[in-house]
C-alpha positions in Angstrom: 189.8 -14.5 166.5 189.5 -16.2 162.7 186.3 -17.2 163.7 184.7 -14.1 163.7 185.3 -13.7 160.4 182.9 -14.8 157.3 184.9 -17.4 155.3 183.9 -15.1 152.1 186.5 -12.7 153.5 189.1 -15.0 154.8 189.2 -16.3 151.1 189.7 -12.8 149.9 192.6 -12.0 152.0 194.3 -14.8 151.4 194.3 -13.8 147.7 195.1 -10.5 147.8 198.0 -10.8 150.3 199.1 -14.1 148.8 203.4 -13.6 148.6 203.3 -16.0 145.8 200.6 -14.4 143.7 201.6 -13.9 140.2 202.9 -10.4 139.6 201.1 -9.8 136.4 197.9 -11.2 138.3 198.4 -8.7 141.4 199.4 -5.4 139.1 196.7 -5.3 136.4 197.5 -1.8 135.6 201.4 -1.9 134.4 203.3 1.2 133.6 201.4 4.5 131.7 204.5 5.6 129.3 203.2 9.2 128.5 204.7 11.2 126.0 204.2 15.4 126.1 205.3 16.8 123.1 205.2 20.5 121.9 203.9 20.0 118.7 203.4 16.9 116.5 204.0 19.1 112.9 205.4 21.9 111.1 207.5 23.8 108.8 211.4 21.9 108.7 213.8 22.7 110.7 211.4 21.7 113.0 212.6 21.5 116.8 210.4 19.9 119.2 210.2 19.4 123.2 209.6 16.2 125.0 208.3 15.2 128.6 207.9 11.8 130.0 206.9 13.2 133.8 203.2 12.4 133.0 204.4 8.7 132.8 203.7 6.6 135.8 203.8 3.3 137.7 201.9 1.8 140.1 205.1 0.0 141.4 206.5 3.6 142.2 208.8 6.3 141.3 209.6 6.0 137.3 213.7 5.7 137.7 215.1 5.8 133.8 213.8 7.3 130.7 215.2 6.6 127.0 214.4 9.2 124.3 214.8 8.0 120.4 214.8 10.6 118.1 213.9 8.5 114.9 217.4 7.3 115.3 219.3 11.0 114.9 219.9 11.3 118.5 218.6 10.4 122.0 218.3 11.5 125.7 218.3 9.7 128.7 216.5 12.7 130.2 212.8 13.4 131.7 212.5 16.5 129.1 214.6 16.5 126.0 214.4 18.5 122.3 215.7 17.9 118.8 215.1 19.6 116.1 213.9 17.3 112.5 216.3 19.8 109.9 215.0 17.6 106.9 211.3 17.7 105.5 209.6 14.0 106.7 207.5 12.0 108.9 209.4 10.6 112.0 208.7 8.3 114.8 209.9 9.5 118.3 210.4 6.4 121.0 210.3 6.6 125.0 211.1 3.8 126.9 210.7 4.0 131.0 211.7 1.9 133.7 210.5 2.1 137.0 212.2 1.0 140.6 210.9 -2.6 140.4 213.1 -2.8 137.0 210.0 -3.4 134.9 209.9 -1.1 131.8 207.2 0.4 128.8 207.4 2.5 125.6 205.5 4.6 123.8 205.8 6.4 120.5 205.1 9.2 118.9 205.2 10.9 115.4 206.4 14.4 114.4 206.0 15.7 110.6 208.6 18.2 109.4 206.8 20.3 106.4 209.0 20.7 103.0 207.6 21.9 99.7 204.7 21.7 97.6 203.2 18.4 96.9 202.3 18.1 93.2 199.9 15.2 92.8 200.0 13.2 88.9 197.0 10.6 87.7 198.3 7.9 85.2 196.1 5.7 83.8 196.3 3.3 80.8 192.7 4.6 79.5 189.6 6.8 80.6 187.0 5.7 78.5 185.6 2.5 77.2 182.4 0.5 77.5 181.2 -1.0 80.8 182.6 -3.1 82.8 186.0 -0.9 82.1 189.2 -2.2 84.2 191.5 1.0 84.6 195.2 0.7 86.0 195.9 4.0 87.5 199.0 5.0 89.0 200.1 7.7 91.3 203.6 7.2 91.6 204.8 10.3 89.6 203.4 11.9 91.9 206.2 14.3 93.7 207.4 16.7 96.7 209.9 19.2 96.9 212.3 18.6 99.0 210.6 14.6 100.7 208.8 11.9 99.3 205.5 10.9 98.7 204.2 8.8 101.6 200.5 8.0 101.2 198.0 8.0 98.1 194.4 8.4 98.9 192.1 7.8 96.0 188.4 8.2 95.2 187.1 6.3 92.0 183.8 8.7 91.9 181.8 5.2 92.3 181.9 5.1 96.2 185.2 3.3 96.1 188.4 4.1 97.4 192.5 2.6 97.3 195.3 3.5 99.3 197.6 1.7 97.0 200.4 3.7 94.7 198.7 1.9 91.3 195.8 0.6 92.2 193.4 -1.5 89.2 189.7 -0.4 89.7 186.8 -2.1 87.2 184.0 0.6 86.3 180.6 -2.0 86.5 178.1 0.4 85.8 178.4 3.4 82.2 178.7 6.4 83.3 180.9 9.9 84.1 183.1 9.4 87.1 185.5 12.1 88.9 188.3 10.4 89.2 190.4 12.1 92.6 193.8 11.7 94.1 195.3 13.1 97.7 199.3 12.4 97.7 200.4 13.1 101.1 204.3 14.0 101.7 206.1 12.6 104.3 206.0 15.7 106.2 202.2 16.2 105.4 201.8 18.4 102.9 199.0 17.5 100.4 198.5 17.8 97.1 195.2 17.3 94.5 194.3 16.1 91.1 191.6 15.1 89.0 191.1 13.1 86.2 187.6 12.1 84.4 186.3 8.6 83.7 183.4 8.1 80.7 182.3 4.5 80.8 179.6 3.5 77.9 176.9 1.6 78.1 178.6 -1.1 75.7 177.1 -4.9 76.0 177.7 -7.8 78.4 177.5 -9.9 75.8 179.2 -9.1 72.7 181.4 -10.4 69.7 181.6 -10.0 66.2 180.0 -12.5 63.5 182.1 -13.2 60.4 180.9 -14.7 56.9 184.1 -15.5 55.5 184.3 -13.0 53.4 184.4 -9.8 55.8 187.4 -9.3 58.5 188.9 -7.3 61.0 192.1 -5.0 61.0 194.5 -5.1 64.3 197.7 -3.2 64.2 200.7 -4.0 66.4 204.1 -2.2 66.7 206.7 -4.2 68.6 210.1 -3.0 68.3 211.8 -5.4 66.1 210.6 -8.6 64.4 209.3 -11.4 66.3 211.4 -14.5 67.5 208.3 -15.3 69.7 204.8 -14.6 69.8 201.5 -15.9 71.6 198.1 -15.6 69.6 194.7 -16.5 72.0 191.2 -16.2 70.9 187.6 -17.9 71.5 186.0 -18.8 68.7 182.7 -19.9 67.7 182.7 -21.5 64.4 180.2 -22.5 62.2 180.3 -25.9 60.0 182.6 -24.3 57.9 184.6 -22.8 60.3 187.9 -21.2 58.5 191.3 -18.8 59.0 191.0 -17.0 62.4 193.9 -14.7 61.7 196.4 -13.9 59.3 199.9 -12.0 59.8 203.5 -11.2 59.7 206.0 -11.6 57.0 206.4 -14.3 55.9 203.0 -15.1 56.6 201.4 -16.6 59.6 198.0 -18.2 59.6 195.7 -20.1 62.1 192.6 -22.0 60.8 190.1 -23.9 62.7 188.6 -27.2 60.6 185.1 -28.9 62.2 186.7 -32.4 60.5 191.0 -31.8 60.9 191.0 -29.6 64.5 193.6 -26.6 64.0 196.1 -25.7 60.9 198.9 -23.6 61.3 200.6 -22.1 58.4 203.9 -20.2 58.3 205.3 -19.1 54.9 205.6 -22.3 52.7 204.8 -24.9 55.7 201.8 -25.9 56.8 200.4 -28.4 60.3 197.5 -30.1 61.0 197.0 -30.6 65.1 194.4 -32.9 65.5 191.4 -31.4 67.8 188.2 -31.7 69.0 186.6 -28.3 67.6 183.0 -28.4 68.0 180.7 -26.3 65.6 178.4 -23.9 67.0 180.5 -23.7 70.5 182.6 -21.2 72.3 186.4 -22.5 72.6 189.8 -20.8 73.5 192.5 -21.5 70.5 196.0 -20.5 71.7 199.9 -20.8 69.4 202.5 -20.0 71.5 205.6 -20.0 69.8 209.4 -19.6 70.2 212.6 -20.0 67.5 214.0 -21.9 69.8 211.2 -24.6 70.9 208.8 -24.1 68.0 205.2 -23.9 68.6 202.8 -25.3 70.9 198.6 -24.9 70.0 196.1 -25.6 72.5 192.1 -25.9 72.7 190.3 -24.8 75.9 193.6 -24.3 77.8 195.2 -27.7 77.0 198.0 -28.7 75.2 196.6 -30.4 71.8 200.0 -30.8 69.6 203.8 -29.4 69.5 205.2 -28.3 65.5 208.9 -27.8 64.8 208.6 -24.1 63.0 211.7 -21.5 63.4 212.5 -17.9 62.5 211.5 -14.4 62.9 208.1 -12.6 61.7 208.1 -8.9 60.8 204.3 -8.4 62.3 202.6 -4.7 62.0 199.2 -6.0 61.9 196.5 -8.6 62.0 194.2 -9.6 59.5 191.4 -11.1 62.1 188.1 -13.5 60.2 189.1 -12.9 56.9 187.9 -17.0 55.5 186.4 -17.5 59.1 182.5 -18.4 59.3 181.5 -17.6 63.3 181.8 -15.4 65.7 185.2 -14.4 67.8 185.8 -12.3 70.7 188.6 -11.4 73.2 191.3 -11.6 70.7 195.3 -11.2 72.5 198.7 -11.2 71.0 201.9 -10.9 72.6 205.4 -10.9 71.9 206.4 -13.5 73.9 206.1 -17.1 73.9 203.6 -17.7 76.8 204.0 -21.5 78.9 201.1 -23.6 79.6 200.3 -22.3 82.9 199.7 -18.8 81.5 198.0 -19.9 78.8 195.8 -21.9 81.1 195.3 -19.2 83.3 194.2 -16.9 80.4 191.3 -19.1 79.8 189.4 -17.4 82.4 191.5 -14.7 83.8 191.5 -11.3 83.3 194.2 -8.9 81.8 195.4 -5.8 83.5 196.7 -4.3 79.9 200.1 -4.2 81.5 201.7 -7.8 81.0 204.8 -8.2 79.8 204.9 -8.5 75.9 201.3 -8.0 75.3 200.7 -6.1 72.1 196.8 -6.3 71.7 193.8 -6.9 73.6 190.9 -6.9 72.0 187.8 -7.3 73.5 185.8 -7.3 70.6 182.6 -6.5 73.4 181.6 -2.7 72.2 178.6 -3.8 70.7 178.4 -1.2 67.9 180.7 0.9 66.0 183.7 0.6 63.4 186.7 1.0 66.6 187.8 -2.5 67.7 189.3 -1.2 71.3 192.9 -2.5 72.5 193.1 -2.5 76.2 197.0 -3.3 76.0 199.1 0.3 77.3 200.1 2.0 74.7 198.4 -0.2 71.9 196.5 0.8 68.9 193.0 0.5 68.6 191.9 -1.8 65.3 189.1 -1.3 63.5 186.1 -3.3 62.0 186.8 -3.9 58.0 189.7 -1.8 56.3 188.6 2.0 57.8 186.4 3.7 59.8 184.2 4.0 57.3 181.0 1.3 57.1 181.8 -1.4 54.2 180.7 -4.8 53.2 184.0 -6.2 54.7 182.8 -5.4 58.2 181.5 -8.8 60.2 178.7 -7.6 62.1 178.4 -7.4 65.8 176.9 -10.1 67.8 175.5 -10.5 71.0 176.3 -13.8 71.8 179.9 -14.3 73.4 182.0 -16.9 75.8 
């Protein structure tokens, strides 16, 4: 009889009908958990109905069925109901198990409605020259009676974020609508708005000094200073001269072409030996703590340790007043910062919410008396002693690191 059969289809039976074929080779298709539901959303209490019969196996008849109500109660049943009393988003489970003992899941999720969602933009700032880095945050954002579950935001430059506080960089000047979507739990939604005005400003800016005009930089920490980190670039000329002066007693950084870097505080003055280079950007850094001193560095690098102690009662900085060159991207902080952060600072780029930092001036608007401090919550300095154009004012620049 086998013979009058092609040896194609003798092959094919033999595979098909095989007793020892792998059952996850002969059942391709598994069990279909199916969940049938009521309704997916609605005002809390919200009571819902569930069916599994449109669940199925090609094995046979589906013998067990395990309901999860988002752990508040479960069912063991083909239909079952709960009602969600509180406002919220929850995930309903089935799990089936048919005659041959093999089992699936499938899940489901219900929102309950509460309240009104009232939707809140933060942000440290809303206006500044281009490229402007804004951290926005959303999380005082809230819902009566739930909790805010998702943030949807539109930047109004064809970008978006799902995060709580997201950082966005405006590249390009311009006014931007600044939208976000809080979504409860239990899907209610809620709106706000904020605007965004980014200036042209310039890619490429600093401010030139003489040695006889300077900069004014407030600060306002808390209480006077056991620590503090100063960081700038610098460009000096032959002469080069004091980058900063502040505090009380006194504090004062100087950059010499022929000694490297001096730091003075009240009667005591150091000499670090450095490489500065005339007519070259370089990052100057002192990092210093009462309890370890102070540590300068050029370009990122440690270039000398000096044993200094006390406090320093600092409300402002007196920025280029001696110096001869340019300077931009000027930061101070209250704390000491370590070599790895100072390191990292050399090229990185500040959110305006680090710990301890008091100022962050970009020194990049290009024009104007308002030296801009991208630190939350700091004051913005100015060029000179006022708003008003004086002698004292160094000039802008469009050179910069």
């Amino acid at each position: 009889m086998n013979r009058l059969f092609p040896c194609s289809l003798i092959v094919l039976l033999l595979v098909v009908g095989c007793p020892f074929a792998d059952p996850a080779t002969r059942y391709q298709s598994t069990i279909d958990a199916q969940i049938g539901i009521s309704t997916t959303n609605g005002e809390a209490p919200l009571r819902v109905v569930v069916s599994a019969a449109q669940s199925t196996s090609p094995r046979g008849q589906i013998v067990k069925y395990g309901w999860d109500f988002a752990g508040e109660a479960t069912s063991d049943k083909s239909t079952a109901e709960h009602t969600f009393t509180r406002p919220g988003r929850y995930p309903i489970t089935l799990t089936v198990v048919d005659a041959a003992g093999e089992q699936a899941s499938a899940r489901i999720y219900v929102r309950a409605r509460g309240g009104s969602v009232t939707a809140v933009i933060n942000a440290d700032r809303l206006s500044g020259p281009a490229p402007l880095g804004i951290q926005f945050d959303g999380s005082a954002s809230t819902a009566v009676d739930d909790t805010i579950l998702d943030y949807y935001w539109d930047f109004g430059d064809n970008e978006e974020s799902r995060l709580t506080a997201p950082f966005h960089v405006y590249l390009s000047p311009g006014t931007y609508t600044v939208e976000l979507r809080a979504v409860s739990a239990g899907g209610v939604e809620g709106y706000a708005e904020a605007t965004v005005t980014v200036g042209a400003g310039a890619a490429n800016s600093s401010l030139q000094f003489n040695g006889t005009q300077y900069g004014t930089l407030p600060v306002s920490p808390d209480e006077p200073l056991s620590a503090f980190t100063f960081e700038a670039w610098c460009n000096p000329d032959a002469m080069g001269g004091t980058l900063v002066n502040f505090g009380a007693p006194n504090v004062g950084i100087d950059v010499s072409i022929g000694t490297g870097i001096t730091v003075r505080a009240g009667n005591e003055s150091h000499d670090v030996s450095a490489g500065v280079t005339p007519g070259q950007w370089q990052h100057v850094a002192v990092s210093y703590s009462s309890d370890s001193g102070a540590t300068v560095y050029l370009g990122g690098t440690t270039v000398g340790t000096l044993s200094l102690s006390g406090q320093y009662n600092v409300t402002l900085l007196s920025l280029g007043a001696g110096f001869h060159g340019k300077l931009a991207d000027v930061h101070f902080w209250s704390i000491s910062r370590n070599d790895t952060e100072i390191a990292a600072g050399v090229n990185g780029t500040l959110t305006g919410f680090e710990e301890g930092l008091l100022g962050d001036w970009p020194l990049s608007a290009g024009s104007g008396q308002t030296l801009q401090n991208n630190a939350d919550g700091g004051d913005n300095g100015t060029r000179g002693a006022s708003d008003n154009t004086e002698s004292a004012d160094p000039a802008w620049s469009s050179d910069s690191p």
